[in-house]
N, C-alpha and C positions, 0 to 999 in steps of 0.2 A: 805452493800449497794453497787450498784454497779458503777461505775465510768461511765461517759459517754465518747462513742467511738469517736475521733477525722476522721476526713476523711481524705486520704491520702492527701489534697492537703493541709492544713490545716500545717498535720506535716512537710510535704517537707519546707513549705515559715517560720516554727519557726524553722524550724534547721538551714536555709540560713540565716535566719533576725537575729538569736541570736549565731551564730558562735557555732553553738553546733556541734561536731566535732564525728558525728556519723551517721550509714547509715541507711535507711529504708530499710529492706529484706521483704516486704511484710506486717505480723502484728508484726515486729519488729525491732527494733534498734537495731543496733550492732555497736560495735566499737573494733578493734585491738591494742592492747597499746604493743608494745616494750620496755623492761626495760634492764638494765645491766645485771641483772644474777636474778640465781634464787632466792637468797635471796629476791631483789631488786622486784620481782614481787611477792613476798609473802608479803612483807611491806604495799605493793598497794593494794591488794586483802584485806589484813584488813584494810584499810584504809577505802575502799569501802564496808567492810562488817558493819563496824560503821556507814557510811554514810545510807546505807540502812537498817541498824534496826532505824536510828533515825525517817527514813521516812516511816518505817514499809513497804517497799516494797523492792521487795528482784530480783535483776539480773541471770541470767543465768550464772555460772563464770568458764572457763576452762584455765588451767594451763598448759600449756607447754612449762617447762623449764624458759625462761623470756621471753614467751609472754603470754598475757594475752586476751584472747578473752570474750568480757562481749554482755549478749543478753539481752535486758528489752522487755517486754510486760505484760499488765494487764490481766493476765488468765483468772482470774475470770470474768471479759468483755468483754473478745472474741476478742483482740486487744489491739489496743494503745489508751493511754487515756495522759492527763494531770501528771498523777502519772509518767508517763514513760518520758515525756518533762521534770519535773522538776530533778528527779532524775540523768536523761542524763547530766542537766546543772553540776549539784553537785559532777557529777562525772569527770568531763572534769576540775573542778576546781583543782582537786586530783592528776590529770597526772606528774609523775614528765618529761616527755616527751616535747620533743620540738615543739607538734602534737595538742596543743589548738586550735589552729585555722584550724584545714583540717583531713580530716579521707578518703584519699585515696584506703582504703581496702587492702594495702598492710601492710606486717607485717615489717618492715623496717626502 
């Protein structure tokens, strides 16, 4: 079944209201995570890959070097849904980053 699609104004006022420290690029969320090293963003990336099989919904995830670029949207419903707000939150809990509360779009 399919999830129902949120309106953009919708997700912009839960990312400000819930300090979820990620961007909206259109029909999706992105956020940049900077780690120590490589190891240190391989540790994250599995962190995040347990997080999203428990939720059964699964991030976009590119690795370079220690940074970590992750993209959510609900493919299957053509956007962003609910599945991708609560994942964002669960994921921002994971950061070992000093970047909980702001996602700037800089990788830094």
């Amino acid at each position: 079944m399919r999830e129902p699609l949120l309106t953009h104004e919708d997700i912009d006022r839960t990312l400000l209201d819930e300090g979820i420290a990620w961007t909206r690029e259109g029909d999706e969320l992105t956020t940049t995570v900077k780690l120590h090293d490589f190891a240190a963003a391989l540790r994250f990336v599995n962190a995040v890959g347990a997080a999203a099989e428990a939720a059964n919904h699964h991030p976009d995830i590119d690795i370079r070097w220690n940074t970590v670029r992750l993209g959510l949207s609900t493919h299957d419903s053509g956007g962003l849904t609910l599945l991708d707000l609560a994942l964002a939150s669960a994921i921002d809990r994971l950061r070992p980053d000093d970047r909980n509360a702001r996602n700037d779009g800089s990788e830094g």
